[in-house]
N, CA and C atoms as an extended XYZ file, in Angstrom:
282
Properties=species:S:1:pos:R:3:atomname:S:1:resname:S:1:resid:I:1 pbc="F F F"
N       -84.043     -186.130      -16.638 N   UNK     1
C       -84.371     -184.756      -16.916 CA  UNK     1
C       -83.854     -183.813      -15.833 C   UNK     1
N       -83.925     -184.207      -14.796 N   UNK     2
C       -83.365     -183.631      -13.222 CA  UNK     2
C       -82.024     -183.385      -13.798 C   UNK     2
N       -81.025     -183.786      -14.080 N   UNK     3
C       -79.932     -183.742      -14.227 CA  UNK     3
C       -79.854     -182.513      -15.184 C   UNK     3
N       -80.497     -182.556      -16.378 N   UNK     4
C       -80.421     -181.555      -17.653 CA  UNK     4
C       -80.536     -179.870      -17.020 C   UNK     4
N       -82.124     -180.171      -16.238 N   UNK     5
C       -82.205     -178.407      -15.671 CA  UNK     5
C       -81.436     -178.311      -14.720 C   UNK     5
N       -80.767     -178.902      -14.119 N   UNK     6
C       -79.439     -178.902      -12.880 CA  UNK     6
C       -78.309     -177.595      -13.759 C   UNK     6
N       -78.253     -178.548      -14.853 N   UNK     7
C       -77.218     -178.222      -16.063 CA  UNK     7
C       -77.800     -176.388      -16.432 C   UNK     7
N       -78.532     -176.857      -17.166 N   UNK     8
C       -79.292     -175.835      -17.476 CA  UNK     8
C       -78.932     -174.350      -16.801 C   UNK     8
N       -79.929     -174.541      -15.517 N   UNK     9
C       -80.368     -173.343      -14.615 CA  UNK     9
C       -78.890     -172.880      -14.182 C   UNK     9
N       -78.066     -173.667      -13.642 N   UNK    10
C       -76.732     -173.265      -13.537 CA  UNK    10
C       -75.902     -172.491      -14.953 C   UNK    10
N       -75.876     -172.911      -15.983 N   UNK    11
C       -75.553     -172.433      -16.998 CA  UNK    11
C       -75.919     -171.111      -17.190 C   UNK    11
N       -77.043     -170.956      -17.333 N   UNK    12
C       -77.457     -169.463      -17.401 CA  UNK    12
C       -77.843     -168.320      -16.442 C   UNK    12
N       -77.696     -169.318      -15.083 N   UNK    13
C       -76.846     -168.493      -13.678 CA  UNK    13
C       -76.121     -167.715      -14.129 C   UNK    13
N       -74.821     -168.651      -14.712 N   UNK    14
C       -73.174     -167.759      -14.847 CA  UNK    14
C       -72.982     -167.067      -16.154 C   UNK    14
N       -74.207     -167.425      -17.221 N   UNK    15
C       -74.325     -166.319      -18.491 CA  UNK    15
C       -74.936     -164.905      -17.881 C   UNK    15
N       -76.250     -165.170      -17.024 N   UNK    16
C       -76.204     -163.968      -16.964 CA  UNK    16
C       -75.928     -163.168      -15.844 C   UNK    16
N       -74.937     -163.376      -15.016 N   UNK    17
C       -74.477     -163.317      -14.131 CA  UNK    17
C       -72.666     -162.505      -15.085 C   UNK    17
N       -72.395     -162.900      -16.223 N   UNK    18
C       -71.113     -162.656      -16.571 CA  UNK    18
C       -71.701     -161.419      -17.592 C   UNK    18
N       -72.799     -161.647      -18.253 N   UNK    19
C       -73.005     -160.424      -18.962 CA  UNK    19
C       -73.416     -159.307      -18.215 C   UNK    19
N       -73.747     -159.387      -17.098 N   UNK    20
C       -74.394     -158.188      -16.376 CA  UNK    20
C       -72.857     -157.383      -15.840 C   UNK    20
N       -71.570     -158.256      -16.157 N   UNK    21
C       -70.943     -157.698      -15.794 CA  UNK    21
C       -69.945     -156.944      -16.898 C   UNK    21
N       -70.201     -157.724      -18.151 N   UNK    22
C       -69.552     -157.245      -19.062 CA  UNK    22
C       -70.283     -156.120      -19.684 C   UNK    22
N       -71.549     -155.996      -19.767 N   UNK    23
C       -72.604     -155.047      -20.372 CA  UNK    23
C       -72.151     -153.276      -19.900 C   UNK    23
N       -71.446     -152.651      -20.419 N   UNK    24
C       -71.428     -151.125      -19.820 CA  UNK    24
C       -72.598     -150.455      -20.710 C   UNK    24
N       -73.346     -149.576      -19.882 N   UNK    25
C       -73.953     -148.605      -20.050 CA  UNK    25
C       -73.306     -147.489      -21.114 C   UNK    25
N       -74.036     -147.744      -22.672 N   UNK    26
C       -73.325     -146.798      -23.469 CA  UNK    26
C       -73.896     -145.072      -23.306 C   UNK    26
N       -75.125     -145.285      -23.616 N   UNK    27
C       -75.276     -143.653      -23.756 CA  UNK    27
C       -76.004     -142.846      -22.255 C   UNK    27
N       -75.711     -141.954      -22.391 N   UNK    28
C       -75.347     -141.140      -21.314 CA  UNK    28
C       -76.847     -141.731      -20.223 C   UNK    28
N       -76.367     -141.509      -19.143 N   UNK    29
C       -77.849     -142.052      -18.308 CA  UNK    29
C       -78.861     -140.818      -17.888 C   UNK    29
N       -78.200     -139.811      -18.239 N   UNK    30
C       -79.358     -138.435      -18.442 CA  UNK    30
C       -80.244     -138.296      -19.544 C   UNK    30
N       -79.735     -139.210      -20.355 N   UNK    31
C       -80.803     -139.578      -21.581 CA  UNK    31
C       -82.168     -139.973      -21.502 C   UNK    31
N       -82.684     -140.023      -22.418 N   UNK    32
C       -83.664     -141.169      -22.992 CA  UNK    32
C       -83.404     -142.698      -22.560 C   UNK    32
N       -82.216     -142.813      -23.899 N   UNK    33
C       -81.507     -143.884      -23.944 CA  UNK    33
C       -80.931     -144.608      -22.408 C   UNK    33
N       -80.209     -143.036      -22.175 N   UNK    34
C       -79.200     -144.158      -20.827 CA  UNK    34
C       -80.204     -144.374      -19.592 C   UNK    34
N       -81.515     -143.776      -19.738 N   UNK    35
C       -82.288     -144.259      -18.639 CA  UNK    35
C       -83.336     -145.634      -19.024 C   UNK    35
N       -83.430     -145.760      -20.013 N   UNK    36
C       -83.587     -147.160      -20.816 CA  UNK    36
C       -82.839     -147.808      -20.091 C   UNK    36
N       -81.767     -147.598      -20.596 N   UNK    37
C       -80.500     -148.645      -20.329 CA  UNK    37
C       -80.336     -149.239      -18.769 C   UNK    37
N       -80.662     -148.360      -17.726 N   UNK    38
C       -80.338     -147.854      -16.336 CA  UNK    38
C       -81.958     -149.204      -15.591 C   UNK    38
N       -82.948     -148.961      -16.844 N   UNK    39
C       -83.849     -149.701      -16.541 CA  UNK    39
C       -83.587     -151.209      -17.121 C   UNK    39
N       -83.012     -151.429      -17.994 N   UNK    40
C       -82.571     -153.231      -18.706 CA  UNK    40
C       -82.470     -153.761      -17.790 C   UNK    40
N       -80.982     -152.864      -17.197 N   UNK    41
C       -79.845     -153.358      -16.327 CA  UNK    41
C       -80.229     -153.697      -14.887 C   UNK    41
N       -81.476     -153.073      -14.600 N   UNK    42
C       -82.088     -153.231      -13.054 CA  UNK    42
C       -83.254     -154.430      -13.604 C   UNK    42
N       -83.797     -154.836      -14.579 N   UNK    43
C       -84.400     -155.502      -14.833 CA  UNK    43
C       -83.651     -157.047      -15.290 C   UNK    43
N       -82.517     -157.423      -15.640 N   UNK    44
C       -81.664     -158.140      -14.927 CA  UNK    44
C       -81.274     -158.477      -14.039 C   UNK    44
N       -81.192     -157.197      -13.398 N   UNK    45
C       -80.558     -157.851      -11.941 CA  UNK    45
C       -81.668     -158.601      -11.150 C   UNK    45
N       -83.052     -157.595      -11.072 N   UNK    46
C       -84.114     -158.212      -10.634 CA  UNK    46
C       -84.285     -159.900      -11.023 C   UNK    46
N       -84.297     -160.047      -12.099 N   UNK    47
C       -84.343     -161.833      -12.753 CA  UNK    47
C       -83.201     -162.444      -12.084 C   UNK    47
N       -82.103     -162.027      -12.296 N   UNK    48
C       -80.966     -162.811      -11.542 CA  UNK    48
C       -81.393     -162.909      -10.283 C   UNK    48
N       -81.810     -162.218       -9.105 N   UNK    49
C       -82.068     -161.711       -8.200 CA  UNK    49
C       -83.303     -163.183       -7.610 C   UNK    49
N       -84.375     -163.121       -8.387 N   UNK    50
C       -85.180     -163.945       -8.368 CA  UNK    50
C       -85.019     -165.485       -8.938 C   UNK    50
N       -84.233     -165.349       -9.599 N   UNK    51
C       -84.005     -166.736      -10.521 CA  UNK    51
C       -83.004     -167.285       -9.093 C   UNK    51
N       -82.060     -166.877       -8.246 N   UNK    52
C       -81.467     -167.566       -7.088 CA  UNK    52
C       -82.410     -167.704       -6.231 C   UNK    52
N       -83.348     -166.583       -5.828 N   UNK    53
C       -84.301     -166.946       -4.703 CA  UNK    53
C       -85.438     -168.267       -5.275 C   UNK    53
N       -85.433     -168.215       -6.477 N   UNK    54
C       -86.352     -170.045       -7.016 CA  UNK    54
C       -85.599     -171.249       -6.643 C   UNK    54
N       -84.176     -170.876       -7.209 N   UNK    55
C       -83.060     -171.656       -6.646 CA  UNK    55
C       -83.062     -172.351       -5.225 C   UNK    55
N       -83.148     -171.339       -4.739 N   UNK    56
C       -83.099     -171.685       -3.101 CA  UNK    56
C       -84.067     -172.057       -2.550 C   UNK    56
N       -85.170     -172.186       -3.454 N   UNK    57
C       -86.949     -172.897       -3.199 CA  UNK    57
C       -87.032     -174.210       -3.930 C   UNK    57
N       -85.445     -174.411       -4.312 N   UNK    58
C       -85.523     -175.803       -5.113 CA  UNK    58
C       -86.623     -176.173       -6.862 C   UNK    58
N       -87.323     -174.357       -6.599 N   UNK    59
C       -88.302     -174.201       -8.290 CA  UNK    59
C       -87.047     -173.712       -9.057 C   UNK    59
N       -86.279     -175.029       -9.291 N   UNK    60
C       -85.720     -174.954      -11.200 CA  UNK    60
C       -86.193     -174.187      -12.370 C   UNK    60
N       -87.339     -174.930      -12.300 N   UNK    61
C       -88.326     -174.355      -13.551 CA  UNK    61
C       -88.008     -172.465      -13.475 C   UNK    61
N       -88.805     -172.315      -12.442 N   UNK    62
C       -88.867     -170.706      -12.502 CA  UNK    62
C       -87.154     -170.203      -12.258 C   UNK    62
N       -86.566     -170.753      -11.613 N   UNK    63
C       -85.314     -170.191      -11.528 CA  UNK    63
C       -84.232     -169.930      -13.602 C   UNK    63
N       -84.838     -171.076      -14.245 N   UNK    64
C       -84.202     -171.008      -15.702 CA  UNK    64
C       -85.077     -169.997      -16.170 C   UNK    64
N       -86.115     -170.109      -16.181 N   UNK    65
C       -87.198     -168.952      -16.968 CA  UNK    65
C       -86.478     -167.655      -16.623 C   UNK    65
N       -86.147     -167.344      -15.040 N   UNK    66
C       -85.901     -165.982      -14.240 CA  UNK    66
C       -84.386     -165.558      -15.139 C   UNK    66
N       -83.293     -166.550      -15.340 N   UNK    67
C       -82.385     -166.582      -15.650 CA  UNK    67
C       -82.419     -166.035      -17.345 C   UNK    67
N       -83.044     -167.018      -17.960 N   UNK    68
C       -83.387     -166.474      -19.309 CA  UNK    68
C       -83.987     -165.105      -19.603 C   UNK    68
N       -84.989     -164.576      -19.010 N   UNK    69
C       -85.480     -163.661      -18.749 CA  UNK    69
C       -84.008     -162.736      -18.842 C   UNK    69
N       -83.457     -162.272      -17.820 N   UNK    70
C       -82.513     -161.634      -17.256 CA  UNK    70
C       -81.848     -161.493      -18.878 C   UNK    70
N       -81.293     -162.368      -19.276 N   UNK    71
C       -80.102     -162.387      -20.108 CA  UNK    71
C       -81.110     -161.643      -20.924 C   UNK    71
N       -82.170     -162.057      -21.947 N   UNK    72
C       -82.879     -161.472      -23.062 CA  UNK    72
C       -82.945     -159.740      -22.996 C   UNK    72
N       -83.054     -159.588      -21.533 N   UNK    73
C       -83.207     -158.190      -21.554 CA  UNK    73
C       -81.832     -157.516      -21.857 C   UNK    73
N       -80.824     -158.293      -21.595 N   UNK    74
C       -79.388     -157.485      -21.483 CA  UNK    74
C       -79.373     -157.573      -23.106 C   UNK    74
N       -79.686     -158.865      -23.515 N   UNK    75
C       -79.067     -158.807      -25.119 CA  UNK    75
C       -79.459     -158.021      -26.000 C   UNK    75
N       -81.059     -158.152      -25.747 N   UNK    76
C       -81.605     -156.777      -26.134 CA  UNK    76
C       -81.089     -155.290      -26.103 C   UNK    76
N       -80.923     -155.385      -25.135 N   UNK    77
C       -79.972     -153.913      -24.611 CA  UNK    77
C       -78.648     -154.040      -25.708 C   UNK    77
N       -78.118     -154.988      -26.170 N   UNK    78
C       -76.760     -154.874      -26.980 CA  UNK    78
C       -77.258     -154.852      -27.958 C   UNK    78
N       -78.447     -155.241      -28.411 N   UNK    79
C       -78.402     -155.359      -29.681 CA  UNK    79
C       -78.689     -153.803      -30.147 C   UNK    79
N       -79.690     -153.017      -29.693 N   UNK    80
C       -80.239     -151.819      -29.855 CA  UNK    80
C       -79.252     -150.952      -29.436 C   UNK    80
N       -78.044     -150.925      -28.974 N   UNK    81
C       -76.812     -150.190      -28.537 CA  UNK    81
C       -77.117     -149.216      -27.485 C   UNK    81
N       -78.143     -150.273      -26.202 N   UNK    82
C       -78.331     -149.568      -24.862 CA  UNK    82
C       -76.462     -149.987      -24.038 C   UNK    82
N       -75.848     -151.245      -24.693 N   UNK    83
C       -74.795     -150.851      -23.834 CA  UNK    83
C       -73.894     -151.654      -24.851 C   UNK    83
N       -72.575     -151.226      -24.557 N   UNK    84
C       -71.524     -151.788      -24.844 CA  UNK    84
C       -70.986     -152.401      -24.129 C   UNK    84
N       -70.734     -153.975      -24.808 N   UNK    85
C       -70.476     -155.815      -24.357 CA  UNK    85
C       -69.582     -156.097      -25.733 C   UNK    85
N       -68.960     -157.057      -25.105 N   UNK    86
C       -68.278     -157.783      -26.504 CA  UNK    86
C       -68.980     -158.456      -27.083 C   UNK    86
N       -69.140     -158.247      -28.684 N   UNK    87
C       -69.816     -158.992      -29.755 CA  UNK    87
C       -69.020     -160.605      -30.123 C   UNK    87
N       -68.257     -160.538      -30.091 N   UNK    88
C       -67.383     -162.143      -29.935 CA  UNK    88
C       -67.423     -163.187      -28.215 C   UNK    88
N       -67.830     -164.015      -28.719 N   UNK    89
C       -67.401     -165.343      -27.644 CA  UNK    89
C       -69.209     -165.467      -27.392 C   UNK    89
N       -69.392     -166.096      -26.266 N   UNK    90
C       -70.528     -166.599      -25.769 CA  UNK    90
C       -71.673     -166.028      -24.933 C   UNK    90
N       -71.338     -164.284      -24.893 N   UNK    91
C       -72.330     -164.308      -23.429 CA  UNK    91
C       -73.686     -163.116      -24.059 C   UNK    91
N       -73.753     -162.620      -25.833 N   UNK    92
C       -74.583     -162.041      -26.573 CA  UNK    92
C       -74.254     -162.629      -28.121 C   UNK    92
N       -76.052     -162.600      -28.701 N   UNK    93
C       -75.943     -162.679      -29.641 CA  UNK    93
C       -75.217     -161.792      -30.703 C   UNK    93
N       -75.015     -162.199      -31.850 N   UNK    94
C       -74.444     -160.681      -32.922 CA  UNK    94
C       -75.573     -160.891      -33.634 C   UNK    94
């Protein structure tokens, strides 16, 4: 099982680690919306942020949760058109 969340937690390290970079901020950040958005995107980073510091405490567990976390909020954000990401390949649902 050690081996799997090794797999795992790393995996969705570099998912959401690649969407936070592909994710642009669509509507304006003087908005409603783009301050939504302004909040996803800091609420990612925060999970990424924390999901390495579990990492580095050797807590897997919380480091995949932190990781998952992170991404849900970004996808969310694509899905509701807080930002524009590519809808093809691997790093959001359509």
């Amino acid at each position: 099982m050690t081996a799997d969340i090794d797999e795992k937690t790393n995996r969705y390290e570099r998912l959401l680690s690649e969407a936070l970079d592909a994710a642009e901020i669509a509507p304006p950040t003087d908005t409603p919306m783009g301050e939504a958005a302004v909040d996803c995107r800091e609420m990612a980073r925060s999970y990424l942020e924390d999901g390495r510091h579990f990492r580095e405490d050797d807590d897997l567990v919380n480091a995949l949760a932190s990781f998952s976390y992170g991404h849900a909020w970004l996808d969310a954000g694509v899905r509701i058109g807080l930002f524009d990401a590519p809808r093809e390949g691997h790093l959001f649902t359509t």
